[in-house]
SELUMRO-94603 format. One record per residue (C-alpha): residue in one letter; x, y, z. Coordinates in Angstrom, 3 decimals. Example, Ala and Ser with C-alpha at 12.3 -4.5 7.8 and 13.67 -1.06 7.14 Angstrom:
REM residues 2
ATOM   resn         c1         c2         c3
ATOM      A     12.300     -4.500      7.800
ATOM      S     13.670     -1.060      7.140
//
This chain:
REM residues 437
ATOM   resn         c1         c2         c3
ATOM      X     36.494    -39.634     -2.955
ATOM      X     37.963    -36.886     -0.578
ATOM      X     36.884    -37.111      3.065
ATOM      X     35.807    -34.226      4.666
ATOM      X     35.400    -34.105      8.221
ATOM      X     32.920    -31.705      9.851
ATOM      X     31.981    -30.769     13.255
ATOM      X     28.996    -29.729     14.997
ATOM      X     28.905    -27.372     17.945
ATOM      X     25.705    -27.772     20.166
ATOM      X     23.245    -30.305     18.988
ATOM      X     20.134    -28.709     20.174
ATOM      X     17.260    -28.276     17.873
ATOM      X     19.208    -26.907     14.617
ATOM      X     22.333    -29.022     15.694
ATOM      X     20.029    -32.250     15.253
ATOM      X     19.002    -30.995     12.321
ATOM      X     21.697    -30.699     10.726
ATOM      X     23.557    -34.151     11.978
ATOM      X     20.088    -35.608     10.533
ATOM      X     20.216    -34.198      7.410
ATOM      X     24.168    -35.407      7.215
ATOM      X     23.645    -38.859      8.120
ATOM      X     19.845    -38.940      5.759
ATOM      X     21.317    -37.077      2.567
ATOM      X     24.824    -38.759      2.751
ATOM      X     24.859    -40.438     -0.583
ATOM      X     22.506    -37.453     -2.305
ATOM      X     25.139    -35.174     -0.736
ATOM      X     28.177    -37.359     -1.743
ATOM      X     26.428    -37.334     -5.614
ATOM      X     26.356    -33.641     -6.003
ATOM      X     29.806    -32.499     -4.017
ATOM      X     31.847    -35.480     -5.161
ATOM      X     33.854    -35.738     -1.479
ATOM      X     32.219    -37.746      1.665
ATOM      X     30.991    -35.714      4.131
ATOM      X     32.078    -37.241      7.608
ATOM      X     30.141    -36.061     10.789
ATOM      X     33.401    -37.117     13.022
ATOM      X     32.398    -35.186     16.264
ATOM      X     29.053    -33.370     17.935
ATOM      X     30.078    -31.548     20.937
ATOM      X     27.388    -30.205     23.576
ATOM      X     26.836    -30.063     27.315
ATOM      X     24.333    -32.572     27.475
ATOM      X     25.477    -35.535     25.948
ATOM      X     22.454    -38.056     27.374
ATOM      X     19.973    -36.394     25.798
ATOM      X     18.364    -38.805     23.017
ATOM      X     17.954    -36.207     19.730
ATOM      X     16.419    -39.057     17.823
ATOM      X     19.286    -39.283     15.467
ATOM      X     21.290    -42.576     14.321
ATOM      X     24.801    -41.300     14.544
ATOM      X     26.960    -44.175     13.908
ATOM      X     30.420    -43.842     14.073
ATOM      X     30.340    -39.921     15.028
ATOM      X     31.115    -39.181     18.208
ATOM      X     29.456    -37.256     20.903
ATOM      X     31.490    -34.874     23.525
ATOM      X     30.868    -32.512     26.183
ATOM      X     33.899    -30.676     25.243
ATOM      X     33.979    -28.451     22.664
ATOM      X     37.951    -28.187     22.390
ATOM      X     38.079    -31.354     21.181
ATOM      X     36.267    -30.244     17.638
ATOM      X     38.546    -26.835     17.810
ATOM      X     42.059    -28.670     18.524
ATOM      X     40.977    -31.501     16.109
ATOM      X     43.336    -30.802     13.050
ATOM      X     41.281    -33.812     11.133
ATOM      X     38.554    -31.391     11.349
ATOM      X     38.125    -29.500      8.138
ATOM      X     34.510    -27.768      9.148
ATOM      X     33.162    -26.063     12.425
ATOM      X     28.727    -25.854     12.103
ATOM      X     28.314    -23.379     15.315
ATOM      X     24.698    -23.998     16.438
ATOM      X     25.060    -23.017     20.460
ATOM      X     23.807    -19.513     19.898
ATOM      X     24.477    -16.489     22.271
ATOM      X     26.762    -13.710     22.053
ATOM      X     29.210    -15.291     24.827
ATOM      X     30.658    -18.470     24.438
ATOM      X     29.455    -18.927     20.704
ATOM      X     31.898    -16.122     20.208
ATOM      X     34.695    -17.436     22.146
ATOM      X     34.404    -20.517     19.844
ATOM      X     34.061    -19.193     16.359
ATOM      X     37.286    -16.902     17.113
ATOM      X     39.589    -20.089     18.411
ATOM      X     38.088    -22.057     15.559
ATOM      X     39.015    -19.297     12.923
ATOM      X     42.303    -18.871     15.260
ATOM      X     42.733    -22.620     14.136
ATOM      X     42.372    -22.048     10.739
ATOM      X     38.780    -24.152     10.766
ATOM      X     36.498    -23.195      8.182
ATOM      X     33.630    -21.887      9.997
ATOM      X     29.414    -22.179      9.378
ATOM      X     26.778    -20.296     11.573
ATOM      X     23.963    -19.605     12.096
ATOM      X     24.195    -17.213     14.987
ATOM      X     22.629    -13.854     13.625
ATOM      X     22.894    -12.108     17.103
ATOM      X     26.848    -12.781     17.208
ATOM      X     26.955    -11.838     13.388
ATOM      X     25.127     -8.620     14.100
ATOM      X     26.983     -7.667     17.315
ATOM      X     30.220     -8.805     16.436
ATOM      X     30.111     -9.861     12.534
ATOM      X     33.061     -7.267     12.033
ATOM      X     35.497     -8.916     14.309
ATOM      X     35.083    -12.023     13.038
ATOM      X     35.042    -11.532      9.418
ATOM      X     38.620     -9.826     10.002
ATOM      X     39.883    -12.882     12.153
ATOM      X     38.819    -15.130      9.469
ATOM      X     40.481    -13.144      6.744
ATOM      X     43.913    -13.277      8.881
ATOM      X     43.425    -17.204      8.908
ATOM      X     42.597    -17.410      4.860
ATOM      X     39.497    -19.316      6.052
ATOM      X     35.969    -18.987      5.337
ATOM      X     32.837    -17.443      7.256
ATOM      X     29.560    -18.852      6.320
ATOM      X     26.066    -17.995      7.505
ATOM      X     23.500    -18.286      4.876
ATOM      X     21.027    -19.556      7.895
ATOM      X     21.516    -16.595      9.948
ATOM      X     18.295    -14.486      8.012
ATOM      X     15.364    -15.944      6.410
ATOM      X     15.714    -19.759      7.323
ATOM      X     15.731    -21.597      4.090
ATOM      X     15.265    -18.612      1.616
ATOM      X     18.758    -18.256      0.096
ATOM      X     18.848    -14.964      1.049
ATOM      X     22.386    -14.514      1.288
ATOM      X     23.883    -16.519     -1.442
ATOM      X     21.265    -13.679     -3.701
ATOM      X     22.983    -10.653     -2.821
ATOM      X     26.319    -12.324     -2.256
ATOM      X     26.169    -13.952     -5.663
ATOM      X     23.408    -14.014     -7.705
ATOM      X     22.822    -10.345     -7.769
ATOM      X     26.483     -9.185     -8.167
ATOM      X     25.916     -7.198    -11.756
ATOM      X     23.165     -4.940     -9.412
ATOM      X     23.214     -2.080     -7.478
ATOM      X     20.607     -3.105     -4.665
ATOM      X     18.277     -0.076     -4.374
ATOM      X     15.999     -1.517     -1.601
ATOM      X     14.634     -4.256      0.513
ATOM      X     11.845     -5.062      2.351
ATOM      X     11.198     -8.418      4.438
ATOM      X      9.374     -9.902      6.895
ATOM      X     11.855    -11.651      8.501
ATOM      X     10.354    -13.122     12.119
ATOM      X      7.960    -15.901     11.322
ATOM      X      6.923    -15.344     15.515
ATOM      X      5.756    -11.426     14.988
ATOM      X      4.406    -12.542     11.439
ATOM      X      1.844    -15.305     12.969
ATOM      X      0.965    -13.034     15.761
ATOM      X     -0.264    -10.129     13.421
ATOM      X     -1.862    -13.217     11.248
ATOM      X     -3.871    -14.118     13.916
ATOM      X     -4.767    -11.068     15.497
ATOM      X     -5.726    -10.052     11.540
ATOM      X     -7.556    -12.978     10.591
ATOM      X     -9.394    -13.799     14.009
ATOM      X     -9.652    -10.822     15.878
ATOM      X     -7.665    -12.025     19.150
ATOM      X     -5.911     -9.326     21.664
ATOM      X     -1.916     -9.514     21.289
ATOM      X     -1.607    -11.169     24.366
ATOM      X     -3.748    -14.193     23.070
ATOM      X     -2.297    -14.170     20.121
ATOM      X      1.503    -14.666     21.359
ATOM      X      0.008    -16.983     24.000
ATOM      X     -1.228    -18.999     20.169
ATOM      X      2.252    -18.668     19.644
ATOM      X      3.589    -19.841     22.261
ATOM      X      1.920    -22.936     22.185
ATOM      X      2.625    -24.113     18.607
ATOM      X      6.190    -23.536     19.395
ATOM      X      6.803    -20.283     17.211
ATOM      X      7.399    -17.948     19.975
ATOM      X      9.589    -18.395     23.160
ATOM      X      8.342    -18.534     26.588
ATOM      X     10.413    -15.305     26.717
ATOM      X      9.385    -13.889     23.690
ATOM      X     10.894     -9.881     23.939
ATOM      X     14.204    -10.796     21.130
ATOM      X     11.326    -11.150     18.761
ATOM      X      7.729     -9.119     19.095
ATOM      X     10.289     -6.320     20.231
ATOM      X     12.244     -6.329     16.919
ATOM      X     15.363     -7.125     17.755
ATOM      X     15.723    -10.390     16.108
ATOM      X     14.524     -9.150     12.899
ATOM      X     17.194     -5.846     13.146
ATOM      X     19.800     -8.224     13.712
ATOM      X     19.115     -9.817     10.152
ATOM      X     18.874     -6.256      8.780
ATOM      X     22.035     -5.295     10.118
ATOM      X     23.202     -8.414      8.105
ATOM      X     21.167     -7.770      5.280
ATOM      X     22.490     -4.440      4.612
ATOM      X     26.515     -5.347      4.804
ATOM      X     25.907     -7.947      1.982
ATOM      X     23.546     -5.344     -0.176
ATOM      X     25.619     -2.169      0.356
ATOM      X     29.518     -3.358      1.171
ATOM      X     29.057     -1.211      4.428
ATOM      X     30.216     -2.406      7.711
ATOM      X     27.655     -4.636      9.495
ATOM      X     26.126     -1.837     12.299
ATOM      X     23.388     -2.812     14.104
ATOM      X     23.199      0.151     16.712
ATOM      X     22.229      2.636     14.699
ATOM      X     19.144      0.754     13.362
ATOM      X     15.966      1.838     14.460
ATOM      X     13.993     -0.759     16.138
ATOM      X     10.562     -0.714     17.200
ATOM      X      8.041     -4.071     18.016
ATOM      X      4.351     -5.219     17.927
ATOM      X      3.184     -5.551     21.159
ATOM      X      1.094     -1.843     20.900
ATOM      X     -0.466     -3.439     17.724
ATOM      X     -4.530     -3.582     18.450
ATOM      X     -7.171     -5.226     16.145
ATOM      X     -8.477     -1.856     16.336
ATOM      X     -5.740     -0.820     14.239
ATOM      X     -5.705     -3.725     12.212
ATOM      X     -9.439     -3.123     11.075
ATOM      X     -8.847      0.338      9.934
ATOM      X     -5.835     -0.450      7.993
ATOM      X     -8.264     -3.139      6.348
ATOM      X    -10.648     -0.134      5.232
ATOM      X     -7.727      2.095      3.672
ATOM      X     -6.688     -0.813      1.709
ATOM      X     -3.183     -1.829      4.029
ATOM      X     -1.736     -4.641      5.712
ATOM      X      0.143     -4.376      8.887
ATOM      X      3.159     -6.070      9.002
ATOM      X      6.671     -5.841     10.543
ATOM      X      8.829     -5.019      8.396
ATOM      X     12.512     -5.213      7.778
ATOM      X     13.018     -2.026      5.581
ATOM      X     16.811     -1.197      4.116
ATOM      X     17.453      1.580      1.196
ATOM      X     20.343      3.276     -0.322
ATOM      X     20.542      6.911     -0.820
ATOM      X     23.085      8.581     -2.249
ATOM      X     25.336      9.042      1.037
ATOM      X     23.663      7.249      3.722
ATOM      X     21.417      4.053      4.128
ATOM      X     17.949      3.794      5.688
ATOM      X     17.554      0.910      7.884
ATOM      X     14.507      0.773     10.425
ATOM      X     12.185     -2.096     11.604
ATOM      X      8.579     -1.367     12.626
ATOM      X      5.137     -2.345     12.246
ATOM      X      4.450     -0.971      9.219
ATOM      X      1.271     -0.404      7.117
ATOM      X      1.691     -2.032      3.064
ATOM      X     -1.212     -1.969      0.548
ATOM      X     -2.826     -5.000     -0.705
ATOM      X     -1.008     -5.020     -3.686
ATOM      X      2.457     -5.494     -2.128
ATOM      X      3.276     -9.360     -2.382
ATOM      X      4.149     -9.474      1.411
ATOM      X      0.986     -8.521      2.689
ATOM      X     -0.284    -11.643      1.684
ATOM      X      2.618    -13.489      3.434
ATOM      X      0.703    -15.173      6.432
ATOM      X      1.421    -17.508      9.648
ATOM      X      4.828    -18.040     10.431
ATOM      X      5.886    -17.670      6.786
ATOM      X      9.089    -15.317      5.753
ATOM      X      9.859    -13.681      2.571
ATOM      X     12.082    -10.519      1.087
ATOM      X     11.508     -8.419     -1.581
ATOM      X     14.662     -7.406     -3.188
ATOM      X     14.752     -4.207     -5.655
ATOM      X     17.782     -3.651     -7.467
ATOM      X     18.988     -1.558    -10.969
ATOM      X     19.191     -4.581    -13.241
ATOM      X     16.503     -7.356    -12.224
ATOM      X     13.866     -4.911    -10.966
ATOM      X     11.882     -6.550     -7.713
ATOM      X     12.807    -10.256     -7.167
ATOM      X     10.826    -12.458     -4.226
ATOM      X     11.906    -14.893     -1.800
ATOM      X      9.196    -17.199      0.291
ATOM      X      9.581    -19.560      2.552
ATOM      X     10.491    -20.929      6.151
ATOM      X     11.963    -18.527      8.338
ATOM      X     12.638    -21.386     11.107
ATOM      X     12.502    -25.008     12.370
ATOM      X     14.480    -27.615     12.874
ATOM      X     14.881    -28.658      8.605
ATOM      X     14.685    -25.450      6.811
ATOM      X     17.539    -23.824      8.950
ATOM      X     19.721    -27.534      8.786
ATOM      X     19.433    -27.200      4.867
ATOM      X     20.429    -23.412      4.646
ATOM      X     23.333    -24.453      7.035
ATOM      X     24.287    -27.934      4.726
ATOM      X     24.396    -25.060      1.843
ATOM      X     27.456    -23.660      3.223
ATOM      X     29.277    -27.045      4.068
ATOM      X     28.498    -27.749      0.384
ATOM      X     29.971    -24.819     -0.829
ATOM      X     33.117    -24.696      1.256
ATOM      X     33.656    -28.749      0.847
ATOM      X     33.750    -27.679     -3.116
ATOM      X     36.214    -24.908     -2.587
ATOM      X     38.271    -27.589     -0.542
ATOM      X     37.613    -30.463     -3.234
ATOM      X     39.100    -27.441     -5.696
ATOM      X     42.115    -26.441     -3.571
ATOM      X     40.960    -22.583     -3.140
ATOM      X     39.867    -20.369      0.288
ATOM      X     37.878    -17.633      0.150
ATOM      X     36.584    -17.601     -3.762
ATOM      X     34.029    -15.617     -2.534
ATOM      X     34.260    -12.284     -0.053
ATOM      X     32.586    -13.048      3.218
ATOM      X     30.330     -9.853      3.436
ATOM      X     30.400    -10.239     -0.721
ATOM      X     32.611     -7.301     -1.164
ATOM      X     36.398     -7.742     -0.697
ATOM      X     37.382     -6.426      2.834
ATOM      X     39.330     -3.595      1.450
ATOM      X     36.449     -2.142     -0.151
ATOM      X     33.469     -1.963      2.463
ATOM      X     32.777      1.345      4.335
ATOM      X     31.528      2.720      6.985
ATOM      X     28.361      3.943      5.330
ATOM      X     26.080      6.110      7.968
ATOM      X     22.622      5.251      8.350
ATOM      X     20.175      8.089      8.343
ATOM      X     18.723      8.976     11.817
ATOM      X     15.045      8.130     12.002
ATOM      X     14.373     11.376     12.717
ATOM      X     15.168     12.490      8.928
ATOM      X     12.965     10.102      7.628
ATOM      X      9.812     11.311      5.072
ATOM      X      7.253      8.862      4.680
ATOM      X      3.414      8.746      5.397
ATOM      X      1.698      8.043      8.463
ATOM      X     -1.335      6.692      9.629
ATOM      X     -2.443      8.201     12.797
ATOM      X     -4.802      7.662     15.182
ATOM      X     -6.363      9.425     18.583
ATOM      X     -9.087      8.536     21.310
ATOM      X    -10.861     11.868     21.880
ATOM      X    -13.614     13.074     24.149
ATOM      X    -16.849     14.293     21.779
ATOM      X    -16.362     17.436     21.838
ATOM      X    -16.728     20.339     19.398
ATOM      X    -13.359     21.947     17.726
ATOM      X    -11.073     18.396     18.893
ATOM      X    -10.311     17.464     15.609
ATOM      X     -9.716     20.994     14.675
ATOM      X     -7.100     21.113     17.335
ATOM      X     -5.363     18.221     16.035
ATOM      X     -5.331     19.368     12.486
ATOM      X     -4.122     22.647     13.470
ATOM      X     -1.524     21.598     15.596
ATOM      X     -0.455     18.799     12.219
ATOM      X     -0.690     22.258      9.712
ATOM      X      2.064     23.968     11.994
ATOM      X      4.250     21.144     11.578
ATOM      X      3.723     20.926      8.020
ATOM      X      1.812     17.670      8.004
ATOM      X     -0.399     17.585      5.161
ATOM      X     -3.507     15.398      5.810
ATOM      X     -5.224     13.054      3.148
ATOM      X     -8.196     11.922      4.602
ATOM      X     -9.915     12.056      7.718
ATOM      X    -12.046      9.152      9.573
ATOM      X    -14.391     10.005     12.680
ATOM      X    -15.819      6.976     13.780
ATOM      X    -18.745      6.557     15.693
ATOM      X    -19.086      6.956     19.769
ATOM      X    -17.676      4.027     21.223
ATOM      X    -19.606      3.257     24.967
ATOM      X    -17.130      5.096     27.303
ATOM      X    -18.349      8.345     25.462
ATOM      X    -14.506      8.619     23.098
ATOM      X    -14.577      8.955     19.947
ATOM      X    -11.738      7.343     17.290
ATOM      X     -9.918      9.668     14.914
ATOM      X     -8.256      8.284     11.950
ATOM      X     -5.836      9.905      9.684
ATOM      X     -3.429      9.053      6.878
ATOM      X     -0.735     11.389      6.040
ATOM      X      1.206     12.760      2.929
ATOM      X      4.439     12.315      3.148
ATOM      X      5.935     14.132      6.060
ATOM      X      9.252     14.421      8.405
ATOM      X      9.634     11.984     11.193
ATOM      X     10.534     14.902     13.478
ATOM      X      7.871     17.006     12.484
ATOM      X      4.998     14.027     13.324
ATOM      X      7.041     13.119     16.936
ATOM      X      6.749     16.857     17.763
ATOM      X      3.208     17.395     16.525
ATOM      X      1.875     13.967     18.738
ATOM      X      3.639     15.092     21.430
ATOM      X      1.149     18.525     21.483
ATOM      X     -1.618     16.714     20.352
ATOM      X     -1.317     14.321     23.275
ATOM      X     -1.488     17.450     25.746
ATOM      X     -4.944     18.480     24.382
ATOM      X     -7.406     17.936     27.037
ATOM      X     -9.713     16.203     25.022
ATOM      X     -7.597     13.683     24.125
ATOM      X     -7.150     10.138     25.570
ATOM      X     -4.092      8.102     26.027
ATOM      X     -1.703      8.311     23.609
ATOM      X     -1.490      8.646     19.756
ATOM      X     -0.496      5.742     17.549
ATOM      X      1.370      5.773     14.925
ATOM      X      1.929      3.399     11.757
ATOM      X      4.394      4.262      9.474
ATOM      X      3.064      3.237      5.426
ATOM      X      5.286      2.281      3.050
ATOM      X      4.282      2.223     -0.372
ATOM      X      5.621      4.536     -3.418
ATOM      X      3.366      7.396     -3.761
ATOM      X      2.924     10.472     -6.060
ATOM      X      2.540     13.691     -4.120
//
């Protein structure tokens, strides 16, 4: 059988994984490509460092040129991370006409463009099926299996960290801060956590996301991104009374010149499949012209789903090598030539409903106020909650919205929260659901 020789840049926790899964899966792996997959060479700056894997004859370098200037090398895995050197690394590997396989979202967010255009100079291939949704063969869906659909919309939770957080503070009550401390400890959040319970990790998939779906440019600046960490059990509890979940959401649709791309908490009914998505679990619902809604569950993380998402790609560019052919299938899933530059829709255009809710002194006409000031920005209510006095004399006001303008809410809580009866500031949940008005 054919040898081909892969590489492995950084051989931290995914890196391991992946030389692990090589080394375990060799003769499975050797069965179902029909070529030998050789782990030749793991570089990384800390070479002494026992990973707990038997590597044999592969060898381990603190030099990373020495995979890129290796032309025995048929496959670069990039599993360093970052938006700096990662970069450098993938473009000299590409450069080198390496076939390349990452899972480095950020860099594929911020810089996806770039590379896919270096590696279509090169005739090489691109591959990042581990970049979003762990193990759930997210990309491979849109890239392949759905290629007879127009993809109308999607909606995932994408950042198994936020997901157990709003898990825990929805199944046991605790404050945010406990809850990511929860985190913290098991391992699913970082000991800097902001990339994820502020949204950004999750946007970066979405930027992703919406290349493959729509054959538009990967643009993650224009995404609106917003986290949990305002997310109370307060909130949580009322959502539970209206019948809604609150999740953060991934949320991409097509329109008929523009795509809508945000990430926030967001409120779902019950009946949505991903409200019932708990812990640290991920999953996508995907609704296109053809299939209707399809589902994908599973692992967003960790050390073995992410290694076999990665091993995917190897597999699939070891068979285009085994075949003689580069590039059988576009990078982004459209051929370069024919992706835009399709705008996404400012978040200020948006119509959707809204759940709303204010702390406000007990005092007669408040809620008339507030209503008055939501009538003169055309924000038509659909029910009204007063709840009883809490002990520091305030009294909670709950409302869900029809469907209205983004604008039109912003400017309305920005009055509202100048109303002297009124304490702190407004929150708002966006709902997502399809509704007849």
């Amino acid at each position: 059988m054919k040898t081909i020789n892969i590489g492995i840049l950084g051989y931290g926790v995914v890196g391991a994984g992946v030389a692990k899964l090589l080394k375990q899966k060799k003769q499975l792996l050797e069965s179902r490509i029909g070529a030998v997959l050789n782990l030749k060479t793991i570089a990384d700056i800390d070479i002494t460092t026992d990973r707990g894997v038997e590597l044999g004859t592969t060898a381990l370098v603190s030099d990373a040129t020495v995979i890129i200037d290796d032309p025995e090398i048929d496959i670069i895995v990039e599993t360093i991370g970052g938006e700096t050197i990662a970069k450098e690394f993938i473009l000299k590997a590409l450069e080198n006409k390496k076939h390349v396989v990452t899972a480095n979202k950020a860099l594929l967010a911020s810089c996806g463009n770039d590379l896919v255009r270096t590696a279509r100079k090169n005739l090489v291939d691109l591959a990042f099926e581990a970049s979003c949704g762990g193990c759930m063969p997210i990309i491979k869906s849109l890239r392949e299996s759905l290629v007879a659909n127009d993809i109308k919309a999607m909606s995932a939770i994408l950042n198994g960290t936020c997901n157990y957080i709003l898990t825990k503070i929805s199944k046991d009550g605790s404050e945010f801060e406990n809850a990511l401390k929860d985190a913290q400890q098991l391992g699913y959040a970082e000991a800097e956590p902001s990339l994820d319970i502020d949204g950004f990790d999750t946007a970066h998939k979405l930027a992703i996301l919406n290349s493959l779906a729509h054959g538009m440019e990967i643009n993650l600046k224009d995404i609106h991104v917003e986290g949990i960490r305002n997310i109370t059990p307060k909130d949580i509890e009322f959502a539970k009374e209206f019948g809604y979940t609150i999740k953060l959401l991934a949320i991409g649709k097509i329109h008929e010149n523009h795509v809508e791309a945000r990430v926030h908490p967001t409120m779902i009914p019950d009946s949505n499949p991903l409200s019932h998505v708990d812990s640290s679990m991920n999953a996508i619902v995907i609704d296109a012209d053809a299939t209707g809604q399809a589902m994908l569950y599973g692992h967003g993380a960790g050390m073995m789903p992410t290694a076999s998402a990665v091993l995917s790609d190897v597999a699939d560019i070891a068979r285009n090598i085994i075949s003689g052919t580069k590039r059988r299938v576009p990078i982004l899933g459209y051929p370069e030539d024919n992706i835009k530059p399709i705008p996404i829709l400012p978040m200020d255009e948006l119509y959707t409903r809204y759940y709303l809710r204010f702390e406000a002194q007990d005092h007669p006409g408040v809620l008339a106020k507030i209503s008055g000031i939501l009538g003169e920005n055309n924000i038509s209510i659909k029910s009204v909650h007063q709840k009883g006095r809490k002990t520091n004399g305030n009294v909670p006001i709950v409302m869900i919205t029809h469907i209205a303008k983004e604008a039109s809410v912003q400017d309305a809580l920005i009055k509202i929260s100048k109303i002297d009866s009124v304490v702190g500031s407004p929150v708002v949940i966006r709902i997502e659901e399809t509704v007849q008005e």
